[in-house]
C-alpha positions as CSV (number, residue, x, y, z in Angstrom):
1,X,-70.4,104.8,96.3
2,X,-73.8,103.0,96.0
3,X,-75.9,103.8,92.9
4,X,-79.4,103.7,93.4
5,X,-82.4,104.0,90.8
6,X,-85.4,105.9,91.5
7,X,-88.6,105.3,90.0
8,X,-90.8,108.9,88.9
9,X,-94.4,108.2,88.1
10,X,-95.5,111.3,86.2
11,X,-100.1,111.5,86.4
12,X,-101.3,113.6,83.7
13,X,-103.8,113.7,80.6
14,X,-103.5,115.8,77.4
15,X,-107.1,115.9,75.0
16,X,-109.0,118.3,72.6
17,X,-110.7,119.3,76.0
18,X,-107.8,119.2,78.8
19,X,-105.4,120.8,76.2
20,X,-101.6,119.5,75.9
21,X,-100.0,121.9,78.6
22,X,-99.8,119.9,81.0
23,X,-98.0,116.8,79.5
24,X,-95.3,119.5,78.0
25,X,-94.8,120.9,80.9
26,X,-94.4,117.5,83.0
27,X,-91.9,116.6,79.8
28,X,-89.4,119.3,81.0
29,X,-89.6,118.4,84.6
30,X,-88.9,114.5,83.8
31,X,-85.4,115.9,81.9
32,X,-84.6,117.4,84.8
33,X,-84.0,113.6,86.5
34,X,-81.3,112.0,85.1
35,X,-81.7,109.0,83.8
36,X,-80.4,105.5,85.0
37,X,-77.5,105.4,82.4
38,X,-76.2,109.0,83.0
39,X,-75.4,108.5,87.1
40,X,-72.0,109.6,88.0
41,X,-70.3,109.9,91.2
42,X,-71.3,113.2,91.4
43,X,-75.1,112.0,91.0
44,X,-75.3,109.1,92.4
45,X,-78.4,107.9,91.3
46,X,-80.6,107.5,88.1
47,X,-84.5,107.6,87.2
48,X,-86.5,105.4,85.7
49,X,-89.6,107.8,84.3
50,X,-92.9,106.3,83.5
51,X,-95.6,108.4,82.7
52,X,-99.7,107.0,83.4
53,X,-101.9,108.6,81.5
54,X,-105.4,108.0,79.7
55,X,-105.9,107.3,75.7
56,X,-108.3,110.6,75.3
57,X,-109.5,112.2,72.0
58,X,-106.9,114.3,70.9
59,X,-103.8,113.0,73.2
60,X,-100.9,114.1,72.5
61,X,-99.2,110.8,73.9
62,X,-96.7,110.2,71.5
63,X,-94.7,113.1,72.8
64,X,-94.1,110.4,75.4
65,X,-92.8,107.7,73.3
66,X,-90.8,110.2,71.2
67,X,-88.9,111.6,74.2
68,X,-87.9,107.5,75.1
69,X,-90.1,107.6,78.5
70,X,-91.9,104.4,79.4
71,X,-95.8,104.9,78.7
72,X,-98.7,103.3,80.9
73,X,-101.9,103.8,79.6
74,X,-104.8,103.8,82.2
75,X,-108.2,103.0,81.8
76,X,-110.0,105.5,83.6
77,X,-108.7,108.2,86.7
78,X,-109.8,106.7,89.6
79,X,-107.7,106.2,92.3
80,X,-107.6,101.7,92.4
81,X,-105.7,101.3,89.1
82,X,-102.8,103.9,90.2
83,X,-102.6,102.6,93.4
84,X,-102.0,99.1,91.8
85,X,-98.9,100.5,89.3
86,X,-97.4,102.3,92.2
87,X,-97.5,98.8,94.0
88,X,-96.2,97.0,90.8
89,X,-93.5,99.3,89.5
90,X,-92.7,100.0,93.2
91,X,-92.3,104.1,92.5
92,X,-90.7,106.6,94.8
93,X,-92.1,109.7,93.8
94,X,-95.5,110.4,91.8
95,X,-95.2,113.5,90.3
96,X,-98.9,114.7,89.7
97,X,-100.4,117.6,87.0
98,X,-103.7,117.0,87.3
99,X,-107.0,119.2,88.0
100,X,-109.1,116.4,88.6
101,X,-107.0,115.0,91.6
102,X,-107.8,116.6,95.1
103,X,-105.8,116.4,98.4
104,X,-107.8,113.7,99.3
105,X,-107.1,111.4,96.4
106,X,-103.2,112.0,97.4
107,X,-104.0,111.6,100.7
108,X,-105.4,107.9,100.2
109,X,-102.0,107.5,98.5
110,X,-100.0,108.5,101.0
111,X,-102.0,106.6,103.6
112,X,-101.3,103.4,101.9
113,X,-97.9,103.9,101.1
114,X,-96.2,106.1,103.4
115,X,-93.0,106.0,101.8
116,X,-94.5,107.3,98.7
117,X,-92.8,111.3,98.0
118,X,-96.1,112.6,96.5
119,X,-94.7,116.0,94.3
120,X,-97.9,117.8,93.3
121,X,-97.7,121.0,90.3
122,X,-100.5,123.4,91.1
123,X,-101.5,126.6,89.5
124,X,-104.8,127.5,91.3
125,X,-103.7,127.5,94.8
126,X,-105.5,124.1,95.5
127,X,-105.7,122.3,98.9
128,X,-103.1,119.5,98.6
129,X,-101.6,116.5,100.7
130,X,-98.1,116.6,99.4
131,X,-94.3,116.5,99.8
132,X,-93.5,118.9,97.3
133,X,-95.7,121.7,95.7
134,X,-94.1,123.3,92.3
135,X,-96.1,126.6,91.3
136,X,-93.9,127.3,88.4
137,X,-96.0,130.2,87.1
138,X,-94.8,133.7,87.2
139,X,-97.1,135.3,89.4
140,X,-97.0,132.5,91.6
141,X,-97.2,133.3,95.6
142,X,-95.7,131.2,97.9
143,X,-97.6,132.6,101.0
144,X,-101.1,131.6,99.1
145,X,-100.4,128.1,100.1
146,X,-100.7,128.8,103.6
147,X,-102.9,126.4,105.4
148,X,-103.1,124.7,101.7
149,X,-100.5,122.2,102.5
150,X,-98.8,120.4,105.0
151,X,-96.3,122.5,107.1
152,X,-93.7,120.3,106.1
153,X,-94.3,120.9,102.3
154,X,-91.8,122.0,100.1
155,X,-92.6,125.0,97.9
156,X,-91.5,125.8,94.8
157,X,-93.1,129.1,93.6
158,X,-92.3,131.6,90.6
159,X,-90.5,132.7,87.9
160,X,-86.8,130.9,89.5
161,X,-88.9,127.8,89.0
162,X,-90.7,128.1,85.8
163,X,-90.4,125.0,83.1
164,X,-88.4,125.9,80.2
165,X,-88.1,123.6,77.4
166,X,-84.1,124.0,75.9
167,X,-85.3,125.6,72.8
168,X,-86.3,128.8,74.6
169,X,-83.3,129.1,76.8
170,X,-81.0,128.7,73.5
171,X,-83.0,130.8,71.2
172,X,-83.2,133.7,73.9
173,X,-79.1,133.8,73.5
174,X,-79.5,134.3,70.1
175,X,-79.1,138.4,68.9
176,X,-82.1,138.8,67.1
177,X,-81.4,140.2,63.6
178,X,-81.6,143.2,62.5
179,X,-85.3,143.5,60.6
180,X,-85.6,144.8,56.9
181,X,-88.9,143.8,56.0
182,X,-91.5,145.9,56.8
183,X,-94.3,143.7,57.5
184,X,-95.2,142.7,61.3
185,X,-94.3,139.5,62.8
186,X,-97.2,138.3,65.0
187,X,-96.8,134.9,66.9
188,X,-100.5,133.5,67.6
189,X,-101.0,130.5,70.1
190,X,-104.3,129.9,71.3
191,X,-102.9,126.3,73.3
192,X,-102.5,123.2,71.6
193,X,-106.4,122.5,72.0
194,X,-107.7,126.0,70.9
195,X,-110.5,124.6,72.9
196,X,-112.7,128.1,72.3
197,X,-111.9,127.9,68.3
198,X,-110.2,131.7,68.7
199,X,-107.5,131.2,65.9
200,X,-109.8,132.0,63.2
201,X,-111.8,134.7,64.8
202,X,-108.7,136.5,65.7
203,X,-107.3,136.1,61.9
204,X,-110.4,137.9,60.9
205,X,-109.6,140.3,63.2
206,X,-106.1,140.8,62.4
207,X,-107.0,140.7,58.4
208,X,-108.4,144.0,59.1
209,X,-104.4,145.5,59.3
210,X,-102.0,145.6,56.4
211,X,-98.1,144.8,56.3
212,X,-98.8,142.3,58.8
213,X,-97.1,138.3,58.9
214,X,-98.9,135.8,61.2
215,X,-97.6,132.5,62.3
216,X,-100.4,130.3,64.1
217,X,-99.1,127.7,66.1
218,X,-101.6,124.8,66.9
219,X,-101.7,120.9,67.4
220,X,-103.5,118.0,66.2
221,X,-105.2,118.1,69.5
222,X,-107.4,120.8,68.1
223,X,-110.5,119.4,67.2
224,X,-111.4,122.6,64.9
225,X,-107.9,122.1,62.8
226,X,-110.0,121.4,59.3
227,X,-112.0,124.6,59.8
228,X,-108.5,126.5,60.4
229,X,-106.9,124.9,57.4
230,X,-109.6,125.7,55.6
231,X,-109.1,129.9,56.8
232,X,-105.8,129.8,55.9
233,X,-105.8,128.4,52.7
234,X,-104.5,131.1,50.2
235,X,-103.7,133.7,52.7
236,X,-99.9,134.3,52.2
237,X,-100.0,136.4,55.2
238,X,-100.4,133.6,57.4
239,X,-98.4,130.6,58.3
240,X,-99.7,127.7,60.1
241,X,-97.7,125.7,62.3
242,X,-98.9,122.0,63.4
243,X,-96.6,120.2,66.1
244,X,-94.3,122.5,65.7
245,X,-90.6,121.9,67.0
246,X,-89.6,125.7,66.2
247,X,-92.1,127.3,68.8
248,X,-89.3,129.0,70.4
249,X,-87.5,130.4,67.0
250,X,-91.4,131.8,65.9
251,X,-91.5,133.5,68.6
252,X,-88.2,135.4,69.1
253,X,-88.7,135.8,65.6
254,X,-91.7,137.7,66.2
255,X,-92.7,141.4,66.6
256,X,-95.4,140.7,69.5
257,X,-97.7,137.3,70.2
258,X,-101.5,137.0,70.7
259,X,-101.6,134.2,73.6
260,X,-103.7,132.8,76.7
261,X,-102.9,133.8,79.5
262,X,-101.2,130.1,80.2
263,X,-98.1,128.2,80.2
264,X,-97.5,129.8,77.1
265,X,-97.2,133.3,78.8
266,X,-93.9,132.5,81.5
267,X,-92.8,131.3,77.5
268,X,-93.4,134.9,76.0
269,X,-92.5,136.5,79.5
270,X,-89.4,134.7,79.4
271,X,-88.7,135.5,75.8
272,X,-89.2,139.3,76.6
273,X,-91.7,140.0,73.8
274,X,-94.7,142.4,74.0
275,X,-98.1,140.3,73.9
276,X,-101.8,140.2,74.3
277,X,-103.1,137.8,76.6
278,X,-107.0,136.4,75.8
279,X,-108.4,134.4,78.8
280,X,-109.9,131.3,77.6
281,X,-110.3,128.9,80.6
282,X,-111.2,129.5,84.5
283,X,-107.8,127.7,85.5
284,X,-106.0,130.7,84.3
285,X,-107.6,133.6,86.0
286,X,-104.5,133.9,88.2
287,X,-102.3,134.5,85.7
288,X,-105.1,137.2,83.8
289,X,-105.2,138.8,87.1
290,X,-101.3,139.0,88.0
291,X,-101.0,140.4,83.6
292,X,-103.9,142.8,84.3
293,X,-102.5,144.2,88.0
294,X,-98.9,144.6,85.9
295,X,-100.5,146.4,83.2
296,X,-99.9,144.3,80.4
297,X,-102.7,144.4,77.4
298,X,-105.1,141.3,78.2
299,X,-108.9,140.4,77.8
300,X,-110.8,138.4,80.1
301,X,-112.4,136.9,77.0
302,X,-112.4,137.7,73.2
303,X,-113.9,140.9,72.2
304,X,-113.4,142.1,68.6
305,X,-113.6,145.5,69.8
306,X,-111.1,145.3,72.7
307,X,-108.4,143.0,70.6
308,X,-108.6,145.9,67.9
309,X,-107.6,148.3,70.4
310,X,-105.4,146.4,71.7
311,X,-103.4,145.3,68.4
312,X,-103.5,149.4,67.6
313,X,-101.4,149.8,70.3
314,X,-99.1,147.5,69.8
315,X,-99.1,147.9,65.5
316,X,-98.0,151.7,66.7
317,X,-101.1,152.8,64.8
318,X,-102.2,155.2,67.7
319,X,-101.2,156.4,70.9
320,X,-99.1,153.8,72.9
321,X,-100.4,155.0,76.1
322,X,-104.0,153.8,75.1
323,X,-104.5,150.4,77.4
């Protein structure tokens, strides 16, 4: 049998503003192809991944190079320069994860190369021109994208299709150990970005509780890290994590997380863990709404007085009906 290579162009950006969920995300996806010297009989054919993406403050590009996928950098996010590397590196399928490219940006694409498999992850039930739609969000709705996408669309929609990274399957196996201290595990992530600068304010909520054990999780793509290094500093009860490669392990190790309501929550979801989602960003009002409608404890932005309540429910401090 034949063995064919296919060339995946993955379009996304990380930065201090876009945050770094997207490129994660877009990570697990590419491991999903195998690459060119893994074919097989059984899989015939391998990818070659490239990802195209722009040098922006607070990148978080090197995840690319670490996880050995080919790196194009692009100058700016118009449509000419990506049209040329699809000519020149002669790709298949453009995988794009992007908010700032609209149906008719990928329909210029397709118009000018026909052949081109244009596989598009949404999670705002946008208009798109594409071969393939992945939703992989769980409150995702595949009936939404009625009239949203060519009838010939594939959709991919909900929790079946959510992107795992390994370390959450793997640590979700694990039997969680039986707990002796009695101090409260709390997993914070605010996104990679923090882009509203919640890590501290929510600290100086949570200082207000004793017996209590916080692990932040953050990146360098958060432009307010010195000011949350600074909080931290000689506060025993918290633990900050930078880059972290043990997101998974912090969190099954946790009693209950304080998250957005993001990629991060199909994470938590998937890990089974009680939580409080804090809306941060317009692109995740579905997700809010689909937390809120299922009657899970969320705010549609911070409050001090609402996150108090909320972390006395969950602390056991009053009665666990209170929402």
């Amino acid at each position: 049998m034949k063995k064919m290579t296919k060339v995946i162009l993955f379009r996304a950006d990380s930065s201090s503003t876009i945050g770094t969920g997207h490129i994660m995300r877009d990570l697990v996806l590419a491991k999903q192809y195998p690459k060119v010297p893994e074919q097989s009989d059984k899989c015939p054919w391998g990818a070659k991944i490239i990802f195209a993406v722009q040098d922006l403050d607070g990148n978080i590009n090197q995840k690319i190079t670490e996880a050995n996928y080919q790196l194009h950098i692009l100058k700016n996010s118009g449509i000419d320069e990506l049209s040329s590397l699809i000519k020149e590196k002669n790709i298949d399928t453009i995988v794009i994860d992007h908010y700032g490219i609209d149906a008719e940006y990928e329909k210029k694409l397709k118009t000018k190369y026909p052949s081109l498999k244009i596989f598009v992850l949404d999670d705002t039930y946008e208009k798109h021109h594409c071969d393939i739609l992945l939703n992989h969000n769980i409150y995702a709705n595949a009936k939404r994208y009625k009239n949203l996408v060519p009838k010939s669309c594939e959709l991919r929609c909900g929790s079946e299709y959510t992107l795992l990274r390994d370390e959450f399957i793997e640590e979700k196996s694990k039997k969680s150990s039986k707990k002796i201290e009695s101090a409260d595990n709390i997993f914070l992530a605010m996104g990679g970005a923090d882009t509203q600068n919640l890590n501290p304010k929510i600290l100086e909520v949570l200082s207000e509780f004793d017996n209590i054990k916080v692990a932040v999780v953050t990146t360098t793509a958060n432009r307010n890290l010195k000011e949350l290094k600074n909080y931290v500093k000689n506060k025993k009860w918290i633990k900050l994590h930078i880059n972290s490669e043990q997101v998974a392990k912090l969190m099954r190790k946790s009693d209950f997380a304080i998250i957005t309501p993001s990629v991060t929550a199909n994470e938590v979801y998937f890990m089974e863990k009680p939580f409080i989602a804090i809306k941060t960003a317009e692109n995740q009002k579905y997700m809010y709404k689909f937390l809120k409608k299922k009657k899970f404890l969320v705010l549609n932005k911070f409050k001090e007085k609402k996150l108090k309540k909320h972390l006395e429910v969950l602390l056991g401090q009053y009665d666990k009906n209170v929402r």
